[in-house]
N, C-alpha and C positions, 0 to 999 in steps of 0.2 A: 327655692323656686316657688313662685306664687303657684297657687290651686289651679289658676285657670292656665298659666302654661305647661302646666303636668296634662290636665283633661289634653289639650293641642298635642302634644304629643304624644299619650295616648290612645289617643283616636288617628293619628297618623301612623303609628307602629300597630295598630290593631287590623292587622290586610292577611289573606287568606296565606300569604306566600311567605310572611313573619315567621322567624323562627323562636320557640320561649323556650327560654333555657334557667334552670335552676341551678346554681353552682355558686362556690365561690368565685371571688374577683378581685385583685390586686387593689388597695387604694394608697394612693400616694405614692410615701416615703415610708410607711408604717410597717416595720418586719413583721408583727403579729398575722398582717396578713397576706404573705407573700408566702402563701402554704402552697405544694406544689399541684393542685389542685387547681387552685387561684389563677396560678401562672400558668398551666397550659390550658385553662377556659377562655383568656387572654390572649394568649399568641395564638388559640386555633383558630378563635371565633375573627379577631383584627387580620386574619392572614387571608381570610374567605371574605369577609368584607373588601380589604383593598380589589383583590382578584374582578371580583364577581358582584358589586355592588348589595349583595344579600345583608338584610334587614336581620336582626335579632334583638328581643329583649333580654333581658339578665335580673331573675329577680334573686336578690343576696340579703344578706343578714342588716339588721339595720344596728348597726357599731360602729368604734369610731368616730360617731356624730355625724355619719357620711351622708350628704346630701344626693338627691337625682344628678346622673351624669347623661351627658353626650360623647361616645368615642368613635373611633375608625371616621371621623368626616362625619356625626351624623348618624352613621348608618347601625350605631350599637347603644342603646337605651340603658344605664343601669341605674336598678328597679328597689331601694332599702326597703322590703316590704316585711320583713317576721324577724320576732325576736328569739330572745336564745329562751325558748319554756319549749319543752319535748312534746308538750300537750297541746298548745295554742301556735305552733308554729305551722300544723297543717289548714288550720282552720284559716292563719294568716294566708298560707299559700294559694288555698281553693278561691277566696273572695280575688285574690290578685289575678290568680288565671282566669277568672270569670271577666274580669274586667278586658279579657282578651281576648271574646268571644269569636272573633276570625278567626281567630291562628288554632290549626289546625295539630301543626308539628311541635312536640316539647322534648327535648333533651333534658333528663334529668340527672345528674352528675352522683353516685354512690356516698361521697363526701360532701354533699352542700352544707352538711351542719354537723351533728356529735356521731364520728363513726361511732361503730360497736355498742352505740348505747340501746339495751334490750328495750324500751318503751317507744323508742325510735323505730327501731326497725320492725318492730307490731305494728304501728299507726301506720308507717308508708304503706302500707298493705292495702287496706282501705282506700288509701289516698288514690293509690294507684287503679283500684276496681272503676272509683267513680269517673275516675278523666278518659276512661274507656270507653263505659256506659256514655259520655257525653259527646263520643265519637272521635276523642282525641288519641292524638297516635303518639305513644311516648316510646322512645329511644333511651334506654337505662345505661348510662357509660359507669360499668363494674371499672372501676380504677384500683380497690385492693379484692381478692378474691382470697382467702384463708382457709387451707382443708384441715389445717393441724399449727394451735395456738400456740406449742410447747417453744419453739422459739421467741416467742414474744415477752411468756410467761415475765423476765428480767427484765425485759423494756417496764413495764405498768408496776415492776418493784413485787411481784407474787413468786407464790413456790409451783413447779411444774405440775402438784398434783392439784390447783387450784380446783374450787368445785365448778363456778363461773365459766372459765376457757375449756375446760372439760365440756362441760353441759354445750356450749357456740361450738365447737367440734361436731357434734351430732348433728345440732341446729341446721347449723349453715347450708348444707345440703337442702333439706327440705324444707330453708326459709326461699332459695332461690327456685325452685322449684314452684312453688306459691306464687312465688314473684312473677316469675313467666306469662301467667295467667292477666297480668294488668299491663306486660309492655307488647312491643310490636317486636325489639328486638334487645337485645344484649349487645356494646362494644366495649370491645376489648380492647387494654393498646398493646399488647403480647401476646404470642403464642402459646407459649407456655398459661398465660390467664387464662387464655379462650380454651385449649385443655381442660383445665380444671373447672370451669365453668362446664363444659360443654358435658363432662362424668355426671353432674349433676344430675344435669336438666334430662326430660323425657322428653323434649321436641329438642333435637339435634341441629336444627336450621335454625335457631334462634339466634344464635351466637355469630357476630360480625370485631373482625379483626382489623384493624390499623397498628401505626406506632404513632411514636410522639414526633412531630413535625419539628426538622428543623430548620434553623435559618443559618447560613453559609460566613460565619466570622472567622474572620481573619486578622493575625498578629503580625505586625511589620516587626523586621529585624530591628528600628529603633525604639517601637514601645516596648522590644523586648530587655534590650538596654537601659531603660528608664525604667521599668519596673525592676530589676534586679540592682540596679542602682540604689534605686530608692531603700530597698530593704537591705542593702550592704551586703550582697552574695559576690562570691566570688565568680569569675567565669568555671573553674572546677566543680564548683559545688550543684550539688544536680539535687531539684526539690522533690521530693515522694510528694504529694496531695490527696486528702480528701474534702470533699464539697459536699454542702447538705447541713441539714442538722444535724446535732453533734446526737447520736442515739447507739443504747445497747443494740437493739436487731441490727442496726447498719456496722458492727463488731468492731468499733471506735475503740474500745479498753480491750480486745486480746489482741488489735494491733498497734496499738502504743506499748502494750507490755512485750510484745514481739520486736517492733522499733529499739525498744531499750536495751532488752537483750544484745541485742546486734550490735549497739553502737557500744555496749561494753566490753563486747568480744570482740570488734573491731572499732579501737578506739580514733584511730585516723582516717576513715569512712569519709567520703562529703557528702554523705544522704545529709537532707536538711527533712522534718516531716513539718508540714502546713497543712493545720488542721483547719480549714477554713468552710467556718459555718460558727451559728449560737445555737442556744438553748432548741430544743422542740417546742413547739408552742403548746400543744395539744398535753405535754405533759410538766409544764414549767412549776404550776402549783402544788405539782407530788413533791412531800418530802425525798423522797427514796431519789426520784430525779432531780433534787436541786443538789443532793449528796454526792450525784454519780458526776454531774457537772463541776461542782467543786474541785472533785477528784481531778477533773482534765485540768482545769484553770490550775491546781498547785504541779504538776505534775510539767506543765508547759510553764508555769515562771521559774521552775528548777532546772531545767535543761535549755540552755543555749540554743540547741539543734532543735526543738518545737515550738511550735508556734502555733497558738490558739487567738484566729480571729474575733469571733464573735458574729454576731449576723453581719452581712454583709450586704450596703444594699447595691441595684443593681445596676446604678453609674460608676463604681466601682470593680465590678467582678472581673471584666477586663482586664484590669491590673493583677488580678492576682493570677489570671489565667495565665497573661502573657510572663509571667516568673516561675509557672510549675514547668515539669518537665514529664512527670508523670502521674498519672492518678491512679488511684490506688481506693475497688470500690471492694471493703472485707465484709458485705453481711452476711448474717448468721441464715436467713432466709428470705423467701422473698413473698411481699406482700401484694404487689403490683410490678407495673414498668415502673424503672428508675428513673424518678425525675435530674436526679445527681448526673446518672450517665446519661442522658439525654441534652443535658444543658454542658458539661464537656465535649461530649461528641461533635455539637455543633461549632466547637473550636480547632478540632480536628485532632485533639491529642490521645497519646497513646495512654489507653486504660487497660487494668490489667484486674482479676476478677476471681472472688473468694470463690471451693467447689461450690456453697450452696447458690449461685447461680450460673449453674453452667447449665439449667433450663431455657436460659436466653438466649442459647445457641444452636438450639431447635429450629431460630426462625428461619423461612428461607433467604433473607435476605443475606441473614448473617453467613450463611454457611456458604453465597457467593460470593461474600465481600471477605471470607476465609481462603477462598480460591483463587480472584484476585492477586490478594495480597501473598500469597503461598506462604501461609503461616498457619500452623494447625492447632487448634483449640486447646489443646493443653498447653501450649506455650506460653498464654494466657491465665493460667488459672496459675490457682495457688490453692493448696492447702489449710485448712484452718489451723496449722501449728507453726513452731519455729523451727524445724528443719526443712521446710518445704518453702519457706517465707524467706530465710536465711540464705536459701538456692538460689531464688529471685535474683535477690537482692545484688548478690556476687553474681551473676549472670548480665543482669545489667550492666554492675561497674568493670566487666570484662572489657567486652566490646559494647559498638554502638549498632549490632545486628538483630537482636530482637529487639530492639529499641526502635528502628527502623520500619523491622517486618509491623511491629505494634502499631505505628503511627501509618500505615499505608493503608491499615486495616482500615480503623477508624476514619480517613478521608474516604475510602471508598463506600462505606457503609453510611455514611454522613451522605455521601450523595443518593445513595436509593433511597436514604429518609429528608430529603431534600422538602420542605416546604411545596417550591415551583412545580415538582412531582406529582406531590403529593395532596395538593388541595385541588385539583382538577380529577385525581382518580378516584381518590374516596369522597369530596364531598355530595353528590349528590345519592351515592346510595344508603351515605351515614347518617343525613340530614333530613333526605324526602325518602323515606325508605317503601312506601306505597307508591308515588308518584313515578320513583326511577324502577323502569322496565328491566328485568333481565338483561333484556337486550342492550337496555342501556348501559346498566351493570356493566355489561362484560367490555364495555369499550373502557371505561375507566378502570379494569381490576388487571392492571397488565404485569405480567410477572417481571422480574427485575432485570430478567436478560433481555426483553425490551427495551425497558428503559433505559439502561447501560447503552442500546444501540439508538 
């Protein structure tokens, strides 16, 4: 894009009532950046735009080679303004927001660039005092919130007594606490997040709650045919799934090593498992992680019954959607909302959920859409071992009754996190958080037994 049609746009996106948003953003066909970040700064921001005509900039990492874009009609700017230096990326940041001297409102996303990196999350500090001082009102979307590292520890390839995740244990507390001080507010897209945010903090009303927006897909009985077609399933054979990046926290390796047990103990089973996701991005150049992947890739060309995709991109997911039958999300803890279960749900299938998050069931959506469906929360959970796993599994290939209760859950719960809902209740107190009055507030904060009616 020439110089001078960047200044035109610019100065066209530069209006008091522009939203600037710092995040990642999806470009192309390119898995590296289809991080789940990426994709829900994307579906939220395109979904308030069609709605509502609202303006937003997006200033992102300048990679890829990515050039200035136009999205949503027009009405969404994205901005390739700072490189990957943990030093020179704020300084990238300040000159680009300056060039946006109208806009008032900024979204700044917890993941825009190197989570957890300690020289990172010193400098937003600063960063965050002066866009105050300049009268600017930032909205900080906490996407991972972490009180206790020890589950991670084997994700990043260390030992639990690490000195590192030890020491951000303590930190984290009184890094957001600090934080508070440079935003206007905190969102959450969980309950459980905004908890543990909320323990932190010493202003208690900082903390603002949503979920992850979804959009209402649907599988016809003949893509369901053609997709199991294609992959040579039998109509018996019923597919376990998981979706996401293949990662230790998301407990990939104790439930393959669970899967296998099973199917040796029952060696006539039609579980099929579809492991369907690639590498983490964030960690592809650790030795220890390209070890733990190899692992799944020999482990799935040895067994018939697995199946390891690889990234998958998103003209595609459909098809693998429309051949699972069940999803199956084992992590060891949890970091944020699940972008995994957020983007199944929106298909409407039945997932079923390791104990370490049965925090997610705190919300109150969930525990109307448990009511609902008259299905009770441990019917859904599972055990981190193989006798609780094993229960499952022979529970399922029983009957088709908590298979049922499971998938009735999940549509009803798909509908209170319905997009249509959902970008008329929260966008205006998430977005203009000065501007929308209480009073306004409360016409959009409706609880779900409204909305159900």
């Amino acid at each position: 894009m020439q110089k001078k049609e960047l200044e035109v746009l610019i100065k066209d996106f530069n209006k008091e009532d522009t939203i600037l948003v710092i995040s990642k953003y999806p470009y192309k066909n390119i898995g590296e950046s289809f991080h789940g970040v990426a994709v829900y700064t994307k579906d939220t921001l395109e979904t308030i735009a069609r709605k509502t005509k609202q303006k937003f900039v997006v200033l992102v990492e300048e990679k890829y080679n990515r050039q200035t874009e136009l999205k949503a009609n027009g009405s969404i700017l994205i901005l390739p303004v700072f490189i990957n230096d943990q030093i020179k990326v704020f300084k990238q940041l300040f000159k680009a927001v300056g060039d946006f001297d109208q806009v008032k409102n900024i979204q700044l996303h917890s993941e825009f660039y190197n989570s957890g990196n300690l020289v990172q999350m010193s400098l937003l500090l600063p960063f965050l005092y002066l866009l105050r001082m300049q009268g600017k009102i930032v909205s900080f979307i906490a996407h991972n919130v972490v009180h206790d590292f020890a589950f991670l520890t084997n994700h990043f390839g260390k030992k639990e007594t690490n000195l590192k995740f030890n020491l951000l244990s303590k930190i984290v507390p009184w890094y957001y606490r600090f934080l508070s001080f440079g935003v206007e507010q905190f969102i959450t897209l969980d309950g459980s997040i905004a908890e543990r945010l909320n323990s932190y903090l010493w202003q208690k009303n900082k903390v603002q709650v949503t979920s992850i927006w979804l959009k209402n897909k649907n599988i016809s009985y003949q893509e369901r045919v053609i997709a199991r077609r294609r992959f040579a399933l039998r109509k018996d054979e019923t597919v376990l799934s998981v979706f996401g990046f293949m990662s230790r926290y998301k407990g990939v390796d104790f439930l393959l090593k669970n899967f296998l047990r099973f199917k040796k103990e029952f060696p006539n089973s039609k579980f099929k498992l579809l492991l369907a996701g690639g590498m983490a991005p964030s960690q592809k150049g650790q030795k220890h992680y390209q070890d733990f992947y190899k692992g799944l890739e020999k482990l799935a060309s040895k067994h018939e019954d697995i199946t390891l995709t690889g990234f998958i991109p998103a003209k595609e997911l459909k098809s693998y959607m429309a051949l699972t039958d069940i999803v199956l999300l084992p992590y060891r803890g949890i970091l944020g909302a699940s972008a995994s279960w957020a983007t199944v749900l929106s298909f409407g299938k039945a997932c079923f959920f390791s104990r370490s998050l049965e925090p997610y069931f705190a919300a109150e959506d969930v525990q109307n859409a448990l009511a609902k469906a008259k299905i009770y929360e441990n019917e859904l959970i599972f055990e981190e071992n193989y006798q609780s796993f094993r229960k499952l599994l022979i529970s399922l290939e029983k009957d088709n009754r908590l298979l049922n209760k499971a998938n009735n859950f999940s549509k009803v719960l798909r509908m209170y996190r319905d997009e249509k809902i959902c970008v008329f209740r929260d966008f205006p107190p998430l977005y203009f958080p000065r501007s929308c009055t209480k009073r306004a507030q409360s016409c959009y904060n409706l609880s779900n037994e409204e909305i159900a009616a």
